[in-house]
C-alpha positions in Angstrom: 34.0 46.1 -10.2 35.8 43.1 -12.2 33.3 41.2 -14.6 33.6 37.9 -12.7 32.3 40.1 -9.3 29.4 41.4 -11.3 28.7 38.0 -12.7 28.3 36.5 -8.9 26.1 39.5 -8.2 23.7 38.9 -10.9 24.0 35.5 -9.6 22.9 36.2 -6.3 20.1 38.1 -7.2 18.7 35.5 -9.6 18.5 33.1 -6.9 17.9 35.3 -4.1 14.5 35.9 -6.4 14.3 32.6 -7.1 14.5 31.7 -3.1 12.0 34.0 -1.9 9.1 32.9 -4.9 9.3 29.3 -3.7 9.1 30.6 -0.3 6.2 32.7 -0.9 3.9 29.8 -0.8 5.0 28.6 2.5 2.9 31.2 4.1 -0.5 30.0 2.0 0.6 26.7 2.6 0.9 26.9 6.3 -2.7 28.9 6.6 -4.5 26.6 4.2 -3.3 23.4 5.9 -3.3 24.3 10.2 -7.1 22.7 10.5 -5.6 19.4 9.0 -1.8 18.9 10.2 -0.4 20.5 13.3 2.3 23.2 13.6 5.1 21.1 15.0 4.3 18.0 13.2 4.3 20.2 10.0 7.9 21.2 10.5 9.6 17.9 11.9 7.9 15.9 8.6 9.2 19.0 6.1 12.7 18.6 7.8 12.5 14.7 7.9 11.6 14.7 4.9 14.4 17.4 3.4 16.9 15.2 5.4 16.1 12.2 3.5 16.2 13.2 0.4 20.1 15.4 0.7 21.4 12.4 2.6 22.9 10.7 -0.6 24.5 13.7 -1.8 26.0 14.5 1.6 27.0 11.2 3.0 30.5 11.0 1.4 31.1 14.7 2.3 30.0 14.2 5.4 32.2 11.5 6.1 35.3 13.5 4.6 34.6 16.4 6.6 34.0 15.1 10.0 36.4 16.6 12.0 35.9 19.6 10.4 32.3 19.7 11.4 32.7 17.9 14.9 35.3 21.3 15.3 32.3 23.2 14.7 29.1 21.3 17.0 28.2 24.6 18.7 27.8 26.9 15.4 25.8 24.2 13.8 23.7 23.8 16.4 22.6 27.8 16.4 22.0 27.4 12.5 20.0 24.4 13.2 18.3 25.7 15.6 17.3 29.4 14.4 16.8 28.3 10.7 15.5 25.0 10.9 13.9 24.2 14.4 13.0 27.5 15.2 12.0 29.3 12.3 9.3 27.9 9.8 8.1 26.3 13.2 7.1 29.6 14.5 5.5 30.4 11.4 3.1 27.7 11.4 1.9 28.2 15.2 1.3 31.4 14.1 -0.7 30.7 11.1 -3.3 29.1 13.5 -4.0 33.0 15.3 -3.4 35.0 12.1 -3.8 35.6 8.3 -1.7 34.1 5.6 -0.8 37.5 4.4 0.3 38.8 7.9 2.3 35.8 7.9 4.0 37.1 5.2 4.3 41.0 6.2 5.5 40.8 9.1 8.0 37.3 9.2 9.5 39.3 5.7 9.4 43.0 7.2 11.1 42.2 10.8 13.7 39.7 9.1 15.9 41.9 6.5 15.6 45.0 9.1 17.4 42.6 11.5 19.5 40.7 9.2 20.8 44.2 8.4 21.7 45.4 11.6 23.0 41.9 13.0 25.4 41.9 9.4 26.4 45.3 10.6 27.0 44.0 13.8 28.8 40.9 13.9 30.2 40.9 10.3 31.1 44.7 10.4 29.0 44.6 6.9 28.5 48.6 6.0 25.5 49.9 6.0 25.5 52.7 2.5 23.3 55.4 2.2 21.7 53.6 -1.1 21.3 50.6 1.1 19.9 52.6 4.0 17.0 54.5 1.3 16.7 50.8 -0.5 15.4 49.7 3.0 13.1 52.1 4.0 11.5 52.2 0.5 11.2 48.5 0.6 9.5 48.9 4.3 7.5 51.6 2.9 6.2 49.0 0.2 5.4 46.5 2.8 3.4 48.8 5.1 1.5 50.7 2.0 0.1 46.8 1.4 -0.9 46.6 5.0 -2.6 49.4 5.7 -4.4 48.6 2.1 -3.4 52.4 0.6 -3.9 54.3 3.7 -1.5 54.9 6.4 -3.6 55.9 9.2 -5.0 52.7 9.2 -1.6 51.5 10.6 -2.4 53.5 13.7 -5.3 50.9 14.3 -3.2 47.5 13.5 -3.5 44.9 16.3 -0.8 42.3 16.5 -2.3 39.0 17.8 -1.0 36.1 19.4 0.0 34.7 15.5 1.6 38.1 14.7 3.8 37.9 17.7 5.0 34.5 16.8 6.0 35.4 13.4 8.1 38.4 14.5 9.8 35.9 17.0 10.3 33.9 13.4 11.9 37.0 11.4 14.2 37.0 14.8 15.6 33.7 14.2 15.7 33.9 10.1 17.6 36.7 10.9 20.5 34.8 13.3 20.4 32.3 10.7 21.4 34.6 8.0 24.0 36.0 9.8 25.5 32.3 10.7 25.6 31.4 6.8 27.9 33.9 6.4 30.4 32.9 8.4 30.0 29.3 7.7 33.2 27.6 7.9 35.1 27.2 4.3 35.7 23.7 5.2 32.5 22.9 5.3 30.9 22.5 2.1 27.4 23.9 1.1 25.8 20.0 0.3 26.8 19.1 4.3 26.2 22.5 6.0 22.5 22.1 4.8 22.3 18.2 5.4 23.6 18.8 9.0 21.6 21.7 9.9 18.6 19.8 8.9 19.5 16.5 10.9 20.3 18.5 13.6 16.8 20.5 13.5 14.8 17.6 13.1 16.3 15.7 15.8 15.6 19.0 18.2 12.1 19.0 17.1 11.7 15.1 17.6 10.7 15.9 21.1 8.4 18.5 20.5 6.9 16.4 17.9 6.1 13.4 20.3 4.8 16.1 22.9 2.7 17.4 20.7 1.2 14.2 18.6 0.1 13.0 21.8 -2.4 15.7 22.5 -3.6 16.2 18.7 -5.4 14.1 16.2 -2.9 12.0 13.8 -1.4 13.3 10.5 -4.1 12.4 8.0 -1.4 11.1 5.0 -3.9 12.2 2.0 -2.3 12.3 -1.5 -3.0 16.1 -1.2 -0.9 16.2 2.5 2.0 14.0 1.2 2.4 16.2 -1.6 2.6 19.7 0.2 4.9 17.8 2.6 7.1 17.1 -0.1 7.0 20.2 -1.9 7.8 21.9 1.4 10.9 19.4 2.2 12.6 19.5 -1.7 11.2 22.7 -2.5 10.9 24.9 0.4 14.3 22.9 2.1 16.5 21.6 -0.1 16.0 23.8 -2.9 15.3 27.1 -1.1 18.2 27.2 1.2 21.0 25.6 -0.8 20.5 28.5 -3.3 19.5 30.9 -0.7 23.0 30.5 0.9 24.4 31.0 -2.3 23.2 34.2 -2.6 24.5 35.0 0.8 27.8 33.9 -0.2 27.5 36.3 -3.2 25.8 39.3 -2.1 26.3 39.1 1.6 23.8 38.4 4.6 22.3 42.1 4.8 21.7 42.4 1.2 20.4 39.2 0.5 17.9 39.4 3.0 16.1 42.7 2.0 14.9 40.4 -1.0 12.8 38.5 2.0 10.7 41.6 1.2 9.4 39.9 -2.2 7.5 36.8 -0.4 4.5 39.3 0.6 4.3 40.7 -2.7 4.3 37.1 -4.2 2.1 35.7 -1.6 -0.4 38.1 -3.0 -0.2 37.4 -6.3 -0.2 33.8 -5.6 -3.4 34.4 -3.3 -4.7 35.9 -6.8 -4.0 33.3 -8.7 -5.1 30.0 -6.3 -7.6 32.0 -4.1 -9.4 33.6 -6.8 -8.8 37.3 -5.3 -8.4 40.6 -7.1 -5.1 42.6 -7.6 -5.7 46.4 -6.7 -3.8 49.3 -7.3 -2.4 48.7 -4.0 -0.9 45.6 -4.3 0.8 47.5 -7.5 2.1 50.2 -5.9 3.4 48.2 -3.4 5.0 45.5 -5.5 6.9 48.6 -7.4 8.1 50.8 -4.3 9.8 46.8 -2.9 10.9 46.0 -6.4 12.5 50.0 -6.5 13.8 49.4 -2.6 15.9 46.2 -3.8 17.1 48.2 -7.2 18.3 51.3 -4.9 20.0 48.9 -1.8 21.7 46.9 -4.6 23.4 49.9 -6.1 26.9 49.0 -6.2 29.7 51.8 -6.6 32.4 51.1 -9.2 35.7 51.0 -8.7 
């Protein structure tokens, strides 16, 4: 492996990291604020909002590369769609049926699983034995959290009406990863994002009128405007402009398996703003994901 290779890797994995801690609080966000702003109006402000703010960067690319991205309406639109309109979307509905952390588990669990098979599928992305063990140990992680240390509780889980909604979620994070990597070269990362973003606010626009005229208005509080902000520069424009860095450098499969850190954040974030304790649980299962990603990022030399 050449120097410059292992350099893009480390890279990757930085922000991959990176990506998914920013992330992490989407999950406590979107459980902490359903009583006060509405799933769909949530997303269509977020993206609004992450549209305004990339538009200067991207205007002169966009302009530039036009035809290029007039050439390529109907890829666009199934990016914008699965990772824009569709995902984080899904995850709010859901957050108004089920807990914060289940939000997490099982949006992060069902995601990398599928990215994996989907990059193995449409990208012909191998699958190695290290990044087949790295998997299962992170899944093992994941469900060892769940089922609080005991595995035969997992024979009693329940998946509500909010669970459901989140798996449909890791479904379409999933497409979207898989998009990213083929995104055309001519194309460049500023206008990819400020596209998809116009594109999956302006599919939500409808939903968002629907659904404003059956629910109480957005209450614009100094607290509101600022977790709308943070979610549309932080959780946005940030989040997926190095996000699809990583997947440039370490491929869709591999990147997503670090999807498997937001729980383990989430927790520790519940910790710190919730005021609840960290177990020996949460430890273990913070060290078998953080020994899953070690083992399915094992790269063989040449």
């Amino acid at each position: 492996m050449s120097q410059a290779t292992r350099k893009n890797i480390y890279t990757g994995i930085g922000l991959a990291v990176l990506a998914t801690f920013i992330w992490s609080w989407n999950f406590i966000i979107a459980r902490g604020i359903y009583n006060e702003i509405s799933p769909v109006s949530l997303a269509f402000l977020r993206w609004l909002t992450a549209t305004i703010i990339i538009f200067p960067f991207a205007y002169q690319s966009f302009k530039k590369e036009w035809p290029a991205v007039r050439k390529s309406w109907l890829y666009l639109i199934i990016a914008a769609t699965t990772g824009v309109a569709m995902f984080n979307t899904f995850v709010y509905i859901g957050a108004q049926y089920t807990t914060a952390i289940n939000l997490a588990l099982i949006g992060t669990t069902s995601s990398p699983i599928l990215s994996v098979i989907f990059a193995r599928i449409f990208l012909k992305e191998g699958i190695s034995r290290a990044k087949v063990i790295g998997i299962t140990t992170c899944i093992a992680g994941i469900l060892f959290l769940l089922s609080k240390g005991n595995f035969q509780n997992l024979l009693h889980l329940k998946f509500t009406r909010g669970d459901t909604w989140v798996l449909l979620a890791g479904l379409a994070f999933a497409v979207y990863n898989t998009m990213v990597k083929k995104k055309p070269v001519s194309i460049s990362p500023v206008n990819f994002l400020f596209i998809v973003f116009t594109l999956g606010t302006v599919l939500l626009f409808p939903f968002y009128l629907k659904e404003a005229a059956h629910t109480a208005p957005v209450s614009y509080t100094a607290n509101n405007l600022l977790i709308i902000l943070y979610l549309g520069l932080g959780a946005s424009v940030i989040c997926f402009w190095i996000w699809n860095i990583a997947i440039r450098n370490l491929g869709a499969g591999r990147a997503a398996l670090f999807g498997n850190l937001i729980p383990v954040f989430s927790t520790l974030e519940a910790v710190l703003a919730l005021g609840e304790k960290i177990t020996w649980v949460h430890a273990v299962s913070f060290t078998l994901v953080l020994v899953g990603l070690l083992i399915a990022n094992i790269q063989k030399r040449s």
